[in-house]
C-alpha positions in Angstrom: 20.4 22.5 -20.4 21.1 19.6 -17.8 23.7 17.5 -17.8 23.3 14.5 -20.0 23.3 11.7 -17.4 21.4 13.5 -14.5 20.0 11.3 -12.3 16.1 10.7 -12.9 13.6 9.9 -10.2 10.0 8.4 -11.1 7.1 9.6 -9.4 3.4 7.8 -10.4 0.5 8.5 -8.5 -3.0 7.3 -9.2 -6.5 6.8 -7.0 -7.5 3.9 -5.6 -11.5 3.6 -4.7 -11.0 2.4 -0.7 -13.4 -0.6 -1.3 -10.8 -1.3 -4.0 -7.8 -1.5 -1.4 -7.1 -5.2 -1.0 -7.1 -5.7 -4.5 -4.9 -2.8 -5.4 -2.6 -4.1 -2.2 -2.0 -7.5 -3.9 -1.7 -5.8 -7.4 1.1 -3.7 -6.0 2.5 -6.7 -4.5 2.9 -8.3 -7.8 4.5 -5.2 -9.4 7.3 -5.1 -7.1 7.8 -9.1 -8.1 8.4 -8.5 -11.7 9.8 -5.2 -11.0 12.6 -7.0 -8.9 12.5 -9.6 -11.6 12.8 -7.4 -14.7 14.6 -4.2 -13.6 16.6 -5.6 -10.9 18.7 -2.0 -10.5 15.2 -0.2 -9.7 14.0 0.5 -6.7 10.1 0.3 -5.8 8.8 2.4 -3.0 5.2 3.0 -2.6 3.6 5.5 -0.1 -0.2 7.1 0.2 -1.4 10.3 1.0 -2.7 10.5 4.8 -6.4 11.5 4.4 -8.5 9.8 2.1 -11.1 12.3 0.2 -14.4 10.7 -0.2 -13.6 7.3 -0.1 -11.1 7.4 -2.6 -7.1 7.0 -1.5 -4.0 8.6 -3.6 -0.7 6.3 -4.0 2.4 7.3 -4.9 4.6 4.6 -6.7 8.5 6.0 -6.5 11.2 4.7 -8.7 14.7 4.9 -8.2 18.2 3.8 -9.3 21.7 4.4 -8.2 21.9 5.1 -12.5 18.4 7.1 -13.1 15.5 6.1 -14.7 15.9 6.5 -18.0 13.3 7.2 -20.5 13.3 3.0 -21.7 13.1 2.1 -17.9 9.7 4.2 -17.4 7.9 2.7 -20.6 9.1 -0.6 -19.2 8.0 0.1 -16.1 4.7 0.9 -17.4 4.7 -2.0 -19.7 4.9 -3.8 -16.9 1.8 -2.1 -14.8 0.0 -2.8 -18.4 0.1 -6.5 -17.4 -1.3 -6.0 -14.2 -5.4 -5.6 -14.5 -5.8 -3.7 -11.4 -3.3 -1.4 -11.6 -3.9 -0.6 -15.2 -7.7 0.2 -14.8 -6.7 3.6 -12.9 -5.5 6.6 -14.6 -2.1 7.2 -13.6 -0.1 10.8 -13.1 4.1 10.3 -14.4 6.2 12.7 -13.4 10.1 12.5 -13.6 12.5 14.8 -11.1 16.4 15.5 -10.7 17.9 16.0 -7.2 18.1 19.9 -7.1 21.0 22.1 -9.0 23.7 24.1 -7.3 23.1 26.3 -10.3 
């Protein structure tokens, strides 16, 4: 059983059409603004995969905090992708990992 207060690390990842990019660009722009408003303690990094597959690209939204995510943070987080049209109209992939065990 982990420990109780294990650090947590957020991973989201989700497909954005290409012709879609300058949109989902600005969308992700605005997340980091009311993440940094919100959640002050989390930090945003986003990446993409190299290749993009038939037009379509794969981001990667990483979440972290000196403290974890905690299960609250996420849905907040994703409250807060809710408000965001462009963000929200993609399927996204959540995923939560701990930095790895001695034992």
């Amino acid at each position: 059983m982990p420990p109780p207060n294990e650090p947590r690390t957020l991973f989201v990842y989700y497909k954005v059409p290409s012709e879609d990019r300058g949109a989902a660009l600005a969308a992700v722009a605005t997340l980091r603004e009311r993440i940094a408003a919100a959640l002050p303690h989390i930090h945003l990094e986003c990446m993409q995969r190299p290749a993009i597959a038939n037009g379509v690209e794969t981001w990667m939204e990483i979440y972290r905090s000196d403290v974890g995510i905690s299960e609250e943070g996420a849905q907040r987080i994703e409250a807060a992708v809710s408000q965001i049209p462009t963000l929200a109209r993609w399927p996204r992939a959540r995923e939560i990992f701990i930095p790895l065990r001695a034992t």
